[in-house]
N, C-alpha and C positions, 0 to 999 in steps of 0.2 A: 418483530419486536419482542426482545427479551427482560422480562419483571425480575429482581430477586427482591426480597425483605426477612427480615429478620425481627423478631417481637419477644424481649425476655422481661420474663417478670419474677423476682426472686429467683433465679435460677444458680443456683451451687454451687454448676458447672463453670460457672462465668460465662464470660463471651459481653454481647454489647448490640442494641438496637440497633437495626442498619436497615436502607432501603437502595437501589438500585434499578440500574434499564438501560439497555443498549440494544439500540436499534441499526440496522441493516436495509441497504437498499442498494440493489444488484439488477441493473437493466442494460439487455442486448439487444442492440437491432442491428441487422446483416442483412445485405443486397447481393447475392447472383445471377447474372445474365446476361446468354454471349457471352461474350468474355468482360466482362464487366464483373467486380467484385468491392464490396465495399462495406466494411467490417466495425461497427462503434460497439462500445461499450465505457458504460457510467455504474462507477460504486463510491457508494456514501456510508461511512458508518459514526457512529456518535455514542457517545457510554457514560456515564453519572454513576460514582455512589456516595453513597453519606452515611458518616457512623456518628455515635455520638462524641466518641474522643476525637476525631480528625477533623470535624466537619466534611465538606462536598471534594473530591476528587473527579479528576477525568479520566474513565478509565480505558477511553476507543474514540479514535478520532481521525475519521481520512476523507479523502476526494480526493476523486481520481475521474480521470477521461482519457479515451483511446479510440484514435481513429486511424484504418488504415484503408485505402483504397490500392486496387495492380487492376491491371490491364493486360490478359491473357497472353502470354508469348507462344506455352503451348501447353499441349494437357495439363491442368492443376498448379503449374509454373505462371506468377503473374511478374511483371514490371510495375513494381511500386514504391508508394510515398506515404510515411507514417508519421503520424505525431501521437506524445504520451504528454498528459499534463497530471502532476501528484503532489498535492498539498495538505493541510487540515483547517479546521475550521476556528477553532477557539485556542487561547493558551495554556502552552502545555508548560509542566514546573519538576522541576526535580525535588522530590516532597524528601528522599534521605538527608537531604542538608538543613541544618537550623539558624536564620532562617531559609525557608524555601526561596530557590535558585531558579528564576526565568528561564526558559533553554527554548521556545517554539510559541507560534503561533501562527496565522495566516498568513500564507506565503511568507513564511521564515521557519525549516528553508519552502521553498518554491521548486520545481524539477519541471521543466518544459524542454522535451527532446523533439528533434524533426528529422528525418532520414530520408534517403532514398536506395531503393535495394531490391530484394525479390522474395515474392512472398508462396509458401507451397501450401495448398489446399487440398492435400489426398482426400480427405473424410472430412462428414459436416463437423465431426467432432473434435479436431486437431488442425491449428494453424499456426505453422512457423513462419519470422519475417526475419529477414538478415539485412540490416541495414549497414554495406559496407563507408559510405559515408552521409554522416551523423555530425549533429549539433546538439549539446547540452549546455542550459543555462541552468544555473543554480542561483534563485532569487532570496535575497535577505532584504525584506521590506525594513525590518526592524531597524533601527537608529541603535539600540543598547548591541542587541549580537551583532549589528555588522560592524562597530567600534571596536566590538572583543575578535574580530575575523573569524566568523562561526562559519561552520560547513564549507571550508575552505575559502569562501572570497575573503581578499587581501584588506585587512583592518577600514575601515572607512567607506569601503567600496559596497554597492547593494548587487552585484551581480558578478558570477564565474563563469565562466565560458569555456568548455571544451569542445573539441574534434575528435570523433575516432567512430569504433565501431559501434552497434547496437545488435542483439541477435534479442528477440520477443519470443516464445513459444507457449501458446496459450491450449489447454486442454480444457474440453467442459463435456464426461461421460457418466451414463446412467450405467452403471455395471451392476445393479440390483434392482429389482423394482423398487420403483422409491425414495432410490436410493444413487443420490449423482453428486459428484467428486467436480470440483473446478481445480485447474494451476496454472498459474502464470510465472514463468521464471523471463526475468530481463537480467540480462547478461550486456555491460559496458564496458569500451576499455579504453582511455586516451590515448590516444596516438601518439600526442607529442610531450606524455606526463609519465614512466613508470607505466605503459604499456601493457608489462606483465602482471599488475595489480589489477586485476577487475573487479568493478563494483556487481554485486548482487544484489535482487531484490525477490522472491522467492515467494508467490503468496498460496495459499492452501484453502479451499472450503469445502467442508464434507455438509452435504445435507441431507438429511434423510426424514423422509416425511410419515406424521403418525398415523394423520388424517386430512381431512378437506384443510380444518384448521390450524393446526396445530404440525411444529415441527420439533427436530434436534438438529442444533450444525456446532461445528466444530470449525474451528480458523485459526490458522498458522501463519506466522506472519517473521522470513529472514530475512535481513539485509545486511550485507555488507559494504560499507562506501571507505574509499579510503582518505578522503578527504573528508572526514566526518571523524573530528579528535572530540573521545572521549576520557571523564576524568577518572584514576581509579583513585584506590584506596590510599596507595602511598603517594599520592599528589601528580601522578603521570599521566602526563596524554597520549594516546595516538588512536589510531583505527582500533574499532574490536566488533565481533559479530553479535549482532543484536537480535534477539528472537522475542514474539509476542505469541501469545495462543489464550482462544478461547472456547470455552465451552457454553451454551443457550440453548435450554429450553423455553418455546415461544409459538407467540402467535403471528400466522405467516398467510400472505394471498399471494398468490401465483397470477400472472396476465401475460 
């Protein structure tokens, strides 16, 4: 959990009251034995701030779930089956336009993939999953963006559906004391859409710990989709690559 605020009083220099928080919650549990292997992971994160000229903003907003189970074929090579589920929680607004512009919220968009493929376990610390065939749905609960055919489903419609591939590669290493790096890259590609366009999703966590209590991390956050039309300046849409990153200092328990 990360605090910031801000407190001016006749100050010169300018600037503006603000307060802030963005919390984090990052849990793994993994099964090996025999050949048995069975892999989850759940991350949540959530972010607020408030100034006095803008009022409340959202500044971090995800959930995620991933589970993959294989069944040993032979050393560290499993036969397996993967699902990814990656949404957010509240809605999100594009605060540059006046007024402010709707663009997300719960399950809008929605991402729920399923595959089956093979998954390689060399080290505890590194697992690649290659799903050469894969199902992605892309969910628009919303009435208002699936009217406007946001994140590619076709105007009216609340759900897109591709086929193709999926490759997963997740890393989670201590290369310092203290000091441990997470990444997950998913790499998509449709099959029967522009093939050669793949979607990226690219995430980073550097942690590094001060004390018992107390941390710094650092998050990166790419993605590329190509059915994801955003607007620029001169009034055009199409794909473009989108990057988030953060930095927090905070208070952190480990289990």
């Amino acid at each position: 959990m990360n605090l910031n605020q801000v407190s001016l009083s006749n100050w010169v220099a300018g600037g503006e009251n603000a307060i802030g928080f963005d919390v984090l919650l990052n849990y793994s549990a993994d099964y090996k034995k025999n050949k048995h292997l069975w892999q989850n992971r759940f991350e949540m994160a959530y972010g607020l701030n408030r100034t006095e000229a803008d009022g409340t903003k959202k500044t971090n907003d995800k959930l995620y779930y991933s589970s993959t189970y294989g069944y040993e074929m032979r050393k560290n090579l499993y036969l397996s089956a993967l699902l990814n589920y990656n949404t957010q929680f509240a809605k999100g607004y594009d605060y540059k336009t006046d007024p402010r512009t709707y663009i997300s919220r719960f399950m809008s968009p929605g991402y729920l993939t399923a595959g089956l493929g093979l998954t390689w376990n060399p080290k505890a610390w590194i697992t690649a999953t290659l799903s050469a065939i894969s199902w992605r749905g892309t969910f628009v609960g919303s009435k208002i963006l699936s009217d406007e055919g946001a994140f590619g489903v076709e105007p009216g419609k609340r759900l897109f559906s591709e086929m193709g591939g999926n490759l997963k590669v997740e890393m989670n290493y201590e290369f310092l004391k203290n000091m441990t790096i997470f990444s997950r890259v998913d790499l998509f590609s449709n099959y029967l859409e522009e093939p050669q366009n793949v979607d990226v999703r690219w995430d980073v966590q550097l942690n590094m710990k001060v004390n018992k209590w107390f941390s710094a991390n650092v998050t990166t956050n790419m993605i590329y989709d190509n059915d994801t039309k955003i607007v620029q300046k001169d009034g055009s849409k199409g794909p473009r690559l989108q990057f988030k990153e953060s930095l927090g200092i905070g208070f952190q328990i480990n289990f």
